[in-house]
N, C-alpha and C positions, 0 to 999 in steps of 0.2 A: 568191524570184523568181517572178512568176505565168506563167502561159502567154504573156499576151503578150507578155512578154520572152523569153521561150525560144523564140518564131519572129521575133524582129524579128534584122534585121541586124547585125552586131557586125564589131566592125574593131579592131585594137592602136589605141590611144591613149597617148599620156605623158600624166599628171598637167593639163600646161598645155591639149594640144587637149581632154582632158576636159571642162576648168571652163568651155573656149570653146563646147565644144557645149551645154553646159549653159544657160549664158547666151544663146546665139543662138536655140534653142530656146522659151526663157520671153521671150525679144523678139520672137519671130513670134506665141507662144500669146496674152498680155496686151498689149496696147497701153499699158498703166499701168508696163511698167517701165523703170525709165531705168538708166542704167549712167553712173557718173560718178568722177574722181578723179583726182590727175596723172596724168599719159600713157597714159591710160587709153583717148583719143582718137584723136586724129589718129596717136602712136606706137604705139599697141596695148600699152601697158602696160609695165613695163621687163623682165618676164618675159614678154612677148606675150601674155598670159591671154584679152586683148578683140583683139589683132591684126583686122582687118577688119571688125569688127563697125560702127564709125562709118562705114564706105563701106557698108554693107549697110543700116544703119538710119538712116544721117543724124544731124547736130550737134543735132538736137532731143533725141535717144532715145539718143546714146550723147556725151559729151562729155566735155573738159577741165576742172580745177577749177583753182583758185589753190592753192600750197603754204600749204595754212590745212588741217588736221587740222579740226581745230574749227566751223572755215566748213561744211566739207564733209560732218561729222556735223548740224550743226545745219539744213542747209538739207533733209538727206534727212529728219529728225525734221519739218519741216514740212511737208515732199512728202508722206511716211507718213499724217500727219495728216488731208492734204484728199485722199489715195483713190489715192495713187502707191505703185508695189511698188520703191524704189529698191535699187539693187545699188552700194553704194558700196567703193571701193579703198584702204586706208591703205595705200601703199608698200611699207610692211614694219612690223613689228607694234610695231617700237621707237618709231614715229613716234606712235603712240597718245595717248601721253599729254598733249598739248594739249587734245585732245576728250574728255579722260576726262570733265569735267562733262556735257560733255551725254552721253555714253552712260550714264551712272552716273546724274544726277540729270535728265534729259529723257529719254530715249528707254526708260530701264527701269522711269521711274515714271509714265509718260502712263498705261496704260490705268489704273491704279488713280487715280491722281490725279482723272482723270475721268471717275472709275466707270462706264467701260467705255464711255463716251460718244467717245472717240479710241484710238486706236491706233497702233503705230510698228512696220507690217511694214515693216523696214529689215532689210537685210542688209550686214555690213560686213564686209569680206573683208581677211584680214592675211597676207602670208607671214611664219611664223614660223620660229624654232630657226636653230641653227648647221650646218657642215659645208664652209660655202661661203670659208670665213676673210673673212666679214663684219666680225671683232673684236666691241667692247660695242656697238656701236651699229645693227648691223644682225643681230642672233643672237638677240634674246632670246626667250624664250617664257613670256608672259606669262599665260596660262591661267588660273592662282588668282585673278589680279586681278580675274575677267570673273564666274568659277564664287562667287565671295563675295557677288557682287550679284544680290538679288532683281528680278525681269523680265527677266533675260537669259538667252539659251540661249546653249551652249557649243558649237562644234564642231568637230574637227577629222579629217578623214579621211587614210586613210593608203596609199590606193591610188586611178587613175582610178575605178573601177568606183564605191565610194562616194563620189568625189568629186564626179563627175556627180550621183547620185541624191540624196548629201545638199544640195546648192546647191539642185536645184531644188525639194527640199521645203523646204528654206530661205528659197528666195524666195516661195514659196506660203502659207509661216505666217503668220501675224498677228503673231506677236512679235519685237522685236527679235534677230538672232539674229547672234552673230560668229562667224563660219569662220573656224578657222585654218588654214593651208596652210604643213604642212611642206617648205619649199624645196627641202632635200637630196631630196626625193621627188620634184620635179617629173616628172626623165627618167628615175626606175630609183630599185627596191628597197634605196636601201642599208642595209648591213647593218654597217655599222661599220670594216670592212677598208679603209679608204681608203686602199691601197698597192697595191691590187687594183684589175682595171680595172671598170670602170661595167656593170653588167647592167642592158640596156634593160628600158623596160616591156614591152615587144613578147614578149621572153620571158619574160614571167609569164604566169598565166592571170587575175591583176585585172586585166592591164592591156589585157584582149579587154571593149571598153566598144561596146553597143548603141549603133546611129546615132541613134534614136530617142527618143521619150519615155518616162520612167520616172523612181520616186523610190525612195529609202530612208529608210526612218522614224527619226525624229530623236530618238527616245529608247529606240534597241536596241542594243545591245554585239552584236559579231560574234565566234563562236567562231573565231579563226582557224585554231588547230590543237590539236588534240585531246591529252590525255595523263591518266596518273595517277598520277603523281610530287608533282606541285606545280602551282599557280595563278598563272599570272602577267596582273597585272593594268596595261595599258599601253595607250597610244595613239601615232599618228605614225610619225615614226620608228622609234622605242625596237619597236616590232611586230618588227622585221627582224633585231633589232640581238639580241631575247631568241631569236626562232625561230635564227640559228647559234648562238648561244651555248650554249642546248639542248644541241645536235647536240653540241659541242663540247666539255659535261658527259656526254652520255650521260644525259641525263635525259630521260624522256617526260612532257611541259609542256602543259598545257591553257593559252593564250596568249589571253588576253580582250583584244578589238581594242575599246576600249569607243566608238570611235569618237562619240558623244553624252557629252561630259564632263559635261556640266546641264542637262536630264536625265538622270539618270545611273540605267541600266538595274542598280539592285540585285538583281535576281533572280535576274540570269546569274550576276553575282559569287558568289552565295551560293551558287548549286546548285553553282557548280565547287569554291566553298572548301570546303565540305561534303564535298565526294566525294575530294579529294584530301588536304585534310590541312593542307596547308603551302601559303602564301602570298608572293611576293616582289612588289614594287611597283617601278614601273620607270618613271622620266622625265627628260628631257632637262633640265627647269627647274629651278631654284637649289632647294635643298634643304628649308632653313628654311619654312614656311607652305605649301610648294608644292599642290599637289593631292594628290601621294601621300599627305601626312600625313591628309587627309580620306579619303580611302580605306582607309588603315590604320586608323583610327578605326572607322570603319564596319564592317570585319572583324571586329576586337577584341569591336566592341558583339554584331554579329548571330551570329560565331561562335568565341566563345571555348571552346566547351567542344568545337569539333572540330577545335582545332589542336594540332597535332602540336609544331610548333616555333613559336619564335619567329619575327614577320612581318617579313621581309628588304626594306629601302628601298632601292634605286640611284637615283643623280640626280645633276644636275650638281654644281658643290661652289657655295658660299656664295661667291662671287666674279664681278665683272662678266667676260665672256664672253671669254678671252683669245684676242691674235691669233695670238701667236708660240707658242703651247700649246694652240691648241685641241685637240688631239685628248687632252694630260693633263685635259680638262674634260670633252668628250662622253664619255658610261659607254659605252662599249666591248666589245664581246664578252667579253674578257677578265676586266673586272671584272664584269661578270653573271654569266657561267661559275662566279666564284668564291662570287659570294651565293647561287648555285643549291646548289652544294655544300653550303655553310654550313646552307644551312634542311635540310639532313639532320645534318651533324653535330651542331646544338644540339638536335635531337631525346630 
């Protein structure tokens, strides 16, 4: 954090007025960005994220699209092109995959295609993951599909504080870049207990976010909480869900918030896996190919010969996102508790 942030103003924020200030912010700063997507307009979005911003900036600068995924990636890919900073809105992150050509084959291969002659700073914002009994069609987290393609950045933040700061470095980079916004996070920490009531952001200290401007650099992992037991390496949600689970082993957990999936800050990883020993991987997404597997890999490769045990994966199971069992799906305090264990006893 620099100085200037440490005398600007700060106020409690949820998640949703975060990403609002963020975007209202980079709409007063650039007159080039536009904010576009269903109801992202005239309704302020179906989780309010843009609420007032079309009264504030007018149907030029903030508007409605047609339910066309695909429309709405391809026409920001052309905005991007001729000198526009677009902030576009997929609904929810299941809704993707219409537009997957053009984010995949336009938007991630413009600068190279025309070596370096175009560009595609687009920003396309998804809420992802489960918690909310969305079922398969509004739950998924899709993250490995985005981290596998060359020209895309990865993001997903797991509190106001970097949510704010990552958007607006976001919207400021030149490269395509997708945020993802864990839903369950919008209004409070959760931690997995979903029997337990909601702890606001308000009582957290992420969730004390400066009024002002400020950014978080988009390819640094955040130490969340310190330990030297074991490495845990996560993002999102899964941040809250290993910090009680911890508590709950009795295990003191160095907790890497990696917040930048791709670019993905390997130096934090290593100096933590180095120092403790033992390693668990921790995500919300289907198991098979997910991101933890490249994670795991990368441990393996860079520090095999300073693990202790075996590298412990948690993730959701190999199954589309159930309604009636979400919670036998999300990994759980419970079952992390139990692989926290584990990476001692196979020691």
């Amino acid at each position: 954090m620099s100085m200037a942030q440490d005398t600007m103003k700060t106020r409690p924020m949820t998640m949703i007025q975060a990403l609002r200030s963020a975007m209202d912010i980079m709409l007063d700063r650039d007159e080039n960005v536009v904010i576009f997507g269903e109801d992202v307009g005239y309704f302020g979005g179906v989780f309010r994220c843009t609420e007032g911003l079309q009264t504030k900036y007018g149907q030029s600068r903030v508007f409605d699209a047609p339910i066309s995924e695909s429309g709405i990636v391809a026409a920001a890919v052309g905005m991007g092109a001729y000198g526009l900073r677009p902030v576009v809105e997929i609904q929810f992150a299941d809704y993707f995959y219409p537009a997957a050509d053009q984010i995949f084959s336009e938007a991630a291969r413009l600068r190279y295609r025309s070596a370096g002659g175009f560009t595609a700073p687009l920003t396309i914002r998804m809420p992802c993951g489960g918690g909310i009994f969305g079922g398969q069609t509004h739950s998924q987290s899709p993250e490995a599909l985005f981290t596998h393609v060359s020209g895309l950045r990865t993001v997903m933040p797991s509190n106001p504080y970097d949510a704010k700061g990552l958007l607006i470095s976001s919207i400021e980079n030149d490269d395509p870049v997708i945020f993802l916004e864990p839903k369950r996070l919008y209004n409070g920490p959760f931690d997995g207990h979903h029997d337990q009531p909601v702890v606001p952001w308000s009582k957290h200290p992420l969730g004390n976010v400066p009024e002002g401007y400020y950014s978080v650099p988009l390819d640094k992992a955040a130490l969340y909480r310190e330990g030297r037991d074991l490495t845990v390496l996560t993002y999102g949600t899964m941040v809250y869900v290993a910090e009680v689970a911890a508590k709950d082993a009795g295990i003191e957990a160095d907790i890497i918030d990696l917040r930048s999936l791709w670019p993905l800050d390997l130096d934090t990883i290593l100096a933590s896996v180095r120092k403790t020993g033992r390693c668990v991987v921790l995500h919300e997404a289907t198991r098979t190919s997910g991101f933890g597997a490249e994670l795991c890999a990368l441990v393996q490769e860079h520090c095999f010969y300073h693990l202790e045990a075996p590298i412990e994966r948690i993730t959701g199971w190999d199954t589309p996102y159930p309604h009636s069992h979400e919670w036998a799906y999300f990994p759980g305090p419970k079952r992390v508790a139990e692989a926290f264990k584990r990476a001692f006893r196979e020691a």
